[in-house]
C-alpha positions in Angstrom: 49.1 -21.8 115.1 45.6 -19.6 114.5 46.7 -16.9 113.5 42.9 -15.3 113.9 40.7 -13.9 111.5 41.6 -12.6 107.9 40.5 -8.9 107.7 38.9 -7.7 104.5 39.2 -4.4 102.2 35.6 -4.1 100.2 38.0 -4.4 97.2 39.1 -8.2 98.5 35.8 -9.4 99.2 34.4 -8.6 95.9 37.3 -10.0 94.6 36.2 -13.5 95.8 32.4 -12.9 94.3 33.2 -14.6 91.2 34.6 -17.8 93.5 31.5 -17.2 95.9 28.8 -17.6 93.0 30.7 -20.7 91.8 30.6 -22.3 95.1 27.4 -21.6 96.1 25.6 -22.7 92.5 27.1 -26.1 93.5 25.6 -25.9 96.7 22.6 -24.8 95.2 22.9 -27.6 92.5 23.4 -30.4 95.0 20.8 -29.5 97.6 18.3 -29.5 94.8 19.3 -33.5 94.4 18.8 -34.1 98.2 15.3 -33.7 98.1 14.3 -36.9 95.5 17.4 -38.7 96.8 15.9 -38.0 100.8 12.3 -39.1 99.6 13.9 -42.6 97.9 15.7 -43.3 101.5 11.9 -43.2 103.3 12.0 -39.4 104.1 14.2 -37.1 106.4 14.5 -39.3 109.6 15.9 -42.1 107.9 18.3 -40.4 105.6 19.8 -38.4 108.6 20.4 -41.6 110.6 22.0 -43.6 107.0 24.1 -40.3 107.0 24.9 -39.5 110.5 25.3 -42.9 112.4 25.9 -45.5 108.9 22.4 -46.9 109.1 21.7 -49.2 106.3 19.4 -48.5 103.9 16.2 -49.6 103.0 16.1 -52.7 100.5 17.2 -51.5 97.0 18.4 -48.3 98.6 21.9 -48.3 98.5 22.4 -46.1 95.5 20.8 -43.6 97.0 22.3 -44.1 100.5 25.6 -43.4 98.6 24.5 -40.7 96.6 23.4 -38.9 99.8 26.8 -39.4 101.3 28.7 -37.8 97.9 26.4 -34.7 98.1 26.8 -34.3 101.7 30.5 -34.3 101.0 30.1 -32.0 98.2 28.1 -29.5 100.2 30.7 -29.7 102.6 33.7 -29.2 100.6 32.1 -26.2 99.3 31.9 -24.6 102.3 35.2 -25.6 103.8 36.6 -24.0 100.3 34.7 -20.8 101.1 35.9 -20.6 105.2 39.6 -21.5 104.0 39.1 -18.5 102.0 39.0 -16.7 104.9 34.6 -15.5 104.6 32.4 -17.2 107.0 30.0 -19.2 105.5 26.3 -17.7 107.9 23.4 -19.6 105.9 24.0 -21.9 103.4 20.3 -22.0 102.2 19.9 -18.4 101.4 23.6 -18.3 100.6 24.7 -15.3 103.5 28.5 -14.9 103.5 30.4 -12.6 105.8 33.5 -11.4 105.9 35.9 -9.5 108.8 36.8 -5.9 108.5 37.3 -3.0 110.5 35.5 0.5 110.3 37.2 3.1 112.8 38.9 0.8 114.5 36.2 -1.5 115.7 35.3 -5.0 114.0 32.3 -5.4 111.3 31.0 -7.5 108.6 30.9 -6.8 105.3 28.0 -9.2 104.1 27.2 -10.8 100.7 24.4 -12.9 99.9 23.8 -15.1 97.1 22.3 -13.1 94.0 23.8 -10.0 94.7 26.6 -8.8 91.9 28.5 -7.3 94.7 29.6 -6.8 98.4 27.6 -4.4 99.4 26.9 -4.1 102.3 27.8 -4.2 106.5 26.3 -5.0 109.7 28.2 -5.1 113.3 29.2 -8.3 114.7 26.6 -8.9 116.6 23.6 -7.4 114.3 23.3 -10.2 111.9 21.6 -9.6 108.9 18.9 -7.9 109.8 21.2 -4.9 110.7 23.2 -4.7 107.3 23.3 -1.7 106.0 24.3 -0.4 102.8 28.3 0.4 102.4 28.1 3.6 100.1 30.2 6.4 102.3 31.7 3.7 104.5 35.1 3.8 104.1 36.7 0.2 105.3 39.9 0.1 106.8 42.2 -2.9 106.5 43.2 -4.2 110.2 46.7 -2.5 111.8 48.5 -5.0 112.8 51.6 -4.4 115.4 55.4 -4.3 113.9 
């Protein structure tokens, strides 16, 4: 049963900052490999289709076919650890994390992005980014939930 989302307290989500940088310097890490491991398969349009539909590789390109598949799989266990977590993963490439919380009763983000030592910062749910603003006399409520 979904239970919806998991509300966050400021103090929670920088709680998880330490877990966040860890998880996104192996992202980081990994997509930094795809690049040399992508040019070895023949360039972008045929790595996609040896990852999406199980084409086979060029000749003598089966170490890097696999190696594409296990950082794929890392990437993507990254960010399933980081959504279990109960933060939604918004760009993996410039790292943007956000995170459910309420301010006077109505739903916002809180946002972190990669680099930053902290969460510090907001935006309404359907701003984005571009509408974050900083959280300094914004006082985040946790969610009250009915008895």
């Amino acid at each position: 049963m979904d239970e919806g989302p998991r509300f966050f307290s400021v103090e929670e989500a920088n709680g998880l900052v330490p877990t966040l940088v860890l998880e996104f310097g192996r992202v980081a890490r990994a997509r930094a490999e795809l690049g040399p491991v992508i040019e070895a398969l023949g360039g972008a349009e045929p790595a996609s289709e040896i990852l999406h539909s199980d084409a086979d590789p060029p000749p003598g390109g089966e170490a890097a076919a696999a190696r594409l598949h296990a950082l794929a799989d890392e990437i993507t266990s990254a960010v399933e650890r980081l959504n279990g977590l109960g933060c939604l993963v918004k760009d993996l490439e410039r790292g943007l994390v956000d995170f459910y919380a309420m301010q006077d009763g109505e739903p916002v983000y809180l946002c972190w992005q990669f680099g930053e030592p902290a969460v510090a910062h907001w935006h309404g749910l359907e701003e984005g980014f571009a509408g974050r603003r900083e959280i300094e006399g914004l006082t985040v409520e946790p969610p009250a939930f009915p008895n």
